[in-house]
ChimeraX commands (.cxc) that place a marker at each C-alpha (Angstrom):
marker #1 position 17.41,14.77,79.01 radius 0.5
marker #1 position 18.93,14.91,82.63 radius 0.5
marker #1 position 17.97,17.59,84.57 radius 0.5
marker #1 position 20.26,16.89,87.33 radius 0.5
marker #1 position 22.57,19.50,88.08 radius 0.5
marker #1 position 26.46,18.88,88.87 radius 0.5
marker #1 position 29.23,20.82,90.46 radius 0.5
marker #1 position 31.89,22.17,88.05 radius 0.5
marker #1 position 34.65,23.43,88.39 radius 0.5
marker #1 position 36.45,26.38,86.37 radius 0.5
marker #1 position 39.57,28.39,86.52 radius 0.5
marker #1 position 41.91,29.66,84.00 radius 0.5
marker #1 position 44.99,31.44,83.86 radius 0.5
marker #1 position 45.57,34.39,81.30 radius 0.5
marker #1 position 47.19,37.45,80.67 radius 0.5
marker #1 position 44.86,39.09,78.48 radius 0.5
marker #1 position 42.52,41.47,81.22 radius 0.5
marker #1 position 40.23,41.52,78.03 radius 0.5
marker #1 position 39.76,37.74,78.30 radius 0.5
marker #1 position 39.65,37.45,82.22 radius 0.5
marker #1 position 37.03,40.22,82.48 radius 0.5
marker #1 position 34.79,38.42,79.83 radius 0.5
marker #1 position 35.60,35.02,81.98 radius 0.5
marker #1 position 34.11,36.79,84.91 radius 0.5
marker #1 position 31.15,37.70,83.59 radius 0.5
marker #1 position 30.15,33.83,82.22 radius 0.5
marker #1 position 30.87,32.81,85.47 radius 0.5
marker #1 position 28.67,35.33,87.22 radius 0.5
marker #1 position 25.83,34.85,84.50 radius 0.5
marker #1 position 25.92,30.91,85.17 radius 0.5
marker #1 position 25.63,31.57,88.67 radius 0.5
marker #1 position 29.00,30.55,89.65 radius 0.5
marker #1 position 30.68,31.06,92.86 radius 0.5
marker #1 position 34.25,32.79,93.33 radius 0.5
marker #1 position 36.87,30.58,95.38 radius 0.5
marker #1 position 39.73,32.77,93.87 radius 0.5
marker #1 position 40.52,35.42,91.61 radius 0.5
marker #1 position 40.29,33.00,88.63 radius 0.5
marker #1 position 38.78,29.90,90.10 radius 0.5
marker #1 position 34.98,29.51,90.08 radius 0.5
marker #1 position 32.48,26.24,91.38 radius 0.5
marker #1 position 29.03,25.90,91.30 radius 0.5
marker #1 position 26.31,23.93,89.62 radius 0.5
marker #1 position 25.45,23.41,86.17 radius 0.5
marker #1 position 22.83,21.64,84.19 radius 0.5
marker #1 position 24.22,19.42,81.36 radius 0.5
marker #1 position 23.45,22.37,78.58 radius 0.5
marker #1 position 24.99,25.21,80.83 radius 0.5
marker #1 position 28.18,22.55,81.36 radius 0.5
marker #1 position 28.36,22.49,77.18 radius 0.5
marker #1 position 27.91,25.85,76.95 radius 0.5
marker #1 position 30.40,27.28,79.07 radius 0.5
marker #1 position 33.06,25.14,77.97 radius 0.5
marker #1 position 32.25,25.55,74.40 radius 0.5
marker #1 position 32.83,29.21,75.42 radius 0.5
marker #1 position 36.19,29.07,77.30 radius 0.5
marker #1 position 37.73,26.56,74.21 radius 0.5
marker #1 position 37.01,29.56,72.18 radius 0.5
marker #1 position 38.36,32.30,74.04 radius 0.5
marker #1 position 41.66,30.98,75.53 radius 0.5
marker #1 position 43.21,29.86,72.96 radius 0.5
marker #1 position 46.67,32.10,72.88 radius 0.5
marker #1 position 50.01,30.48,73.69 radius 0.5
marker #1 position 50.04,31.30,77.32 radius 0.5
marker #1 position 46.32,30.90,78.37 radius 0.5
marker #1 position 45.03,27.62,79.97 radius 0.5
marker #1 position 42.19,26.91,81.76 radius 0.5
marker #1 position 40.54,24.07,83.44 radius 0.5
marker #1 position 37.09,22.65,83.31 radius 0.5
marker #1 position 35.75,19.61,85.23 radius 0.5
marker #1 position 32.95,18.48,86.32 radius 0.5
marker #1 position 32.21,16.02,89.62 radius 0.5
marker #1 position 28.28,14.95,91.04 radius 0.5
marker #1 position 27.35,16.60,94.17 radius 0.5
marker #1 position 27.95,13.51,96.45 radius 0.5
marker #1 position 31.35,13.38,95.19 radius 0.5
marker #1 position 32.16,17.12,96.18 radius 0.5
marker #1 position 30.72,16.42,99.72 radius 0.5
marker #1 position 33.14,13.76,100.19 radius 0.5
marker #1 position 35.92,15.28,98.41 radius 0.5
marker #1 position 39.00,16.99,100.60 radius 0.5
marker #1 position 38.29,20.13,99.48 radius 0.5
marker #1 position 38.15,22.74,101.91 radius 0.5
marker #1 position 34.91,23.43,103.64 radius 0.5
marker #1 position 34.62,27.22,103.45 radius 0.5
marker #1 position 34.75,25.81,99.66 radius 0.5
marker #1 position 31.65,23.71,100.17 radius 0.5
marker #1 position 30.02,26.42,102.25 radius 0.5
marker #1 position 29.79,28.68,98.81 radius 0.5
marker #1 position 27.67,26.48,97.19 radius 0.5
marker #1 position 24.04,27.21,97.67 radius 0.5
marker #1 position 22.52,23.86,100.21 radius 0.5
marker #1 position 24.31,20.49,97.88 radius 0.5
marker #1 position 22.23,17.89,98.69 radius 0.5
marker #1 position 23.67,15.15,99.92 radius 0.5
marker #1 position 22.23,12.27,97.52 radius 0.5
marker #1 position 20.65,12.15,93.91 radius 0.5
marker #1 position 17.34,11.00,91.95 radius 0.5
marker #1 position 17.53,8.33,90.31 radius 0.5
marker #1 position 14.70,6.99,88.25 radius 0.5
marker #1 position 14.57,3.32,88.04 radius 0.5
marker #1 position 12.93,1.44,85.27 radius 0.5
marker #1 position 8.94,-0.49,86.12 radius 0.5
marker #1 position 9.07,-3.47,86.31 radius 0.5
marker #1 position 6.27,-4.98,83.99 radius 0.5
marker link #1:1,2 radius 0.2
marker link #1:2,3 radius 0.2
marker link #1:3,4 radius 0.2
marker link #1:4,5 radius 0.2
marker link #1:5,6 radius 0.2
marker link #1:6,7 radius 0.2
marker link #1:7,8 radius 0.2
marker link #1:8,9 radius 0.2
marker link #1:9,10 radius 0.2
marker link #1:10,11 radius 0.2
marker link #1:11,12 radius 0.2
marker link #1:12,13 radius 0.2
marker link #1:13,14 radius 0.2
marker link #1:14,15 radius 0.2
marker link #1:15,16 radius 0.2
marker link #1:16,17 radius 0.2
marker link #1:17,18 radius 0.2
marker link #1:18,19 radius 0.2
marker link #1:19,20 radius 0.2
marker link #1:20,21 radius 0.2
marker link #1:21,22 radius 0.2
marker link #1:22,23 radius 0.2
marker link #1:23,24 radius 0.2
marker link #1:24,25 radius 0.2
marker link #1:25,26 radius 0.2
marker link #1:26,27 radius 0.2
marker link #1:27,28 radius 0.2
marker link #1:28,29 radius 0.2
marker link #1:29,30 radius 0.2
marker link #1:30,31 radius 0.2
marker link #1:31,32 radius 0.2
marker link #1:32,33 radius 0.2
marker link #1:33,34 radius 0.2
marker link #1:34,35 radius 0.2
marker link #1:35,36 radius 0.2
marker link #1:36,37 radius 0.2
marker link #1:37,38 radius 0.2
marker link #1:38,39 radius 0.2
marker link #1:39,40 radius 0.2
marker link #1:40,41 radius 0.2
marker link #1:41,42 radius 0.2
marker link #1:42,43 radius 0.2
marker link #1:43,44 radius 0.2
marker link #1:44,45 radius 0.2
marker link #1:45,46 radius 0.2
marker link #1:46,47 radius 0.2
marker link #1:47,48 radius 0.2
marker link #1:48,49 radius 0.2
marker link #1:49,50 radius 0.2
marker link #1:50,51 radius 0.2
marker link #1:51,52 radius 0.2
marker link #1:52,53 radius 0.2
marker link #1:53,54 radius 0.2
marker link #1:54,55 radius 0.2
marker link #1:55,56 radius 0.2
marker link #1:56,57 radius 0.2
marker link #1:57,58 radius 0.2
marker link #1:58,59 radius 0.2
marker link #1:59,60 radius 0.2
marker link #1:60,61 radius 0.2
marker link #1:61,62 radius 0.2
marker link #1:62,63 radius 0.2
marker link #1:63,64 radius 0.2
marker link #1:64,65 radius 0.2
marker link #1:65,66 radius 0.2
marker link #1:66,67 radius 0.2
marker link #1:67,68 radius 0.2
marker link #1:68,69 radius 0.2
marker link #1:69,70 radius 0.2
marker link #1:70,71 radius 0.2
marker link #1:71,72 radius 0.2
marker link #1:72,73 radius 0.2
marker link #1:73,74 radius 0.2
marker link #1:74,75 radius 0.2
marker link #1:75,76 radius 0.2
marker link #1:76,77 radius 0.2
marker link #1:77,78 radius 0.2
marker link #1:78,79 radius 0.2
marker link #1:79,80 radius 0.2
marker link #1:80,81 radius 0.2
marker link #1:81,82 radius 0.2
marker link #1:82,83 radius 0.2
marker link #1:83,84 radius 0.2
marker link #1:84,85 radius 0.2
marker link #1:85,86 radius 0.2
marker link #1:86,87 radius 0.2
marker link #1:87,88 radius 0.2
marker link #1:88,89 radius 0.2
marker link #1:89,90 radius 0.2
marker link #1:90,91 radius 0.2
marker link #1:91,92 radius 0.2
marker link #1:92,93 radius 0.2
marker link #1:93,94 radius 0.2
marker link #1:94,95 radius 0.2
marker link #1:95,96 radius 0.2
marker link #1:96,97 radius 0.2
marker link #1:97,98 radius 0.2
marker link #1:98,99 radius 0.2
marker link #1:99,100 radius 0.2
marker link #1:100,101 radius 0.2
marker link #1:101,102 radius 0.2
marker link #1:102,103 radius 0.2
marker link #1:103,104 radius 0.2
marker link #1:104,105 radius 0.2
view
């Protein structure tokens, strides 16, 4: 089990206010930060990630509702040329990841 977290990404576009108020919530109870009205990043553990999409395949699924899901580790987001006031609204990304390496016997 990995319990390195990664950045995702989220946003959707409905026009159900039931389903974009319920989308709000998820993304406040995971902890995820608002870049726009309907466009949320933070960092998830490999559950939450499975969760949460599991979640948003089940609610938007009418004829004009889309949303987006992806997922990118946190060295990738630093280098990425997303805006920095972007970056800033994550809570302190490190810069580099564990990673175990095998013994050697």
């Amino acid at each position: 089990m990995s319990y390195l977290t990664y950045i995702t990404l989220l946003g959707w576009e409905s026009r159900n206010w039931r389903h974009q108020n319920k989308a709000l919530l998820w993304c406040k109870d995971y902890g995820l930060t608002s870049v726009t009205k309907s466009f949320f990043v933070g960092e998830l553990y490999a559950k939450e990630r499975k969760s949460v999409e599991q979640k948003f395949k089940n609610l938007f699924t009418g004829k004009t509702e889309k949303f987006f899901f992806a997922t990118m580790c946190k060295s990738c987001f630093n280098e990425s040329m997303s805006d920095m006031n972007v970056q800033k609204k994550i809570k302190q990304i490190a810069s580099f990841e564990l990673v175990q390496m095998p013994e050697k016997a």
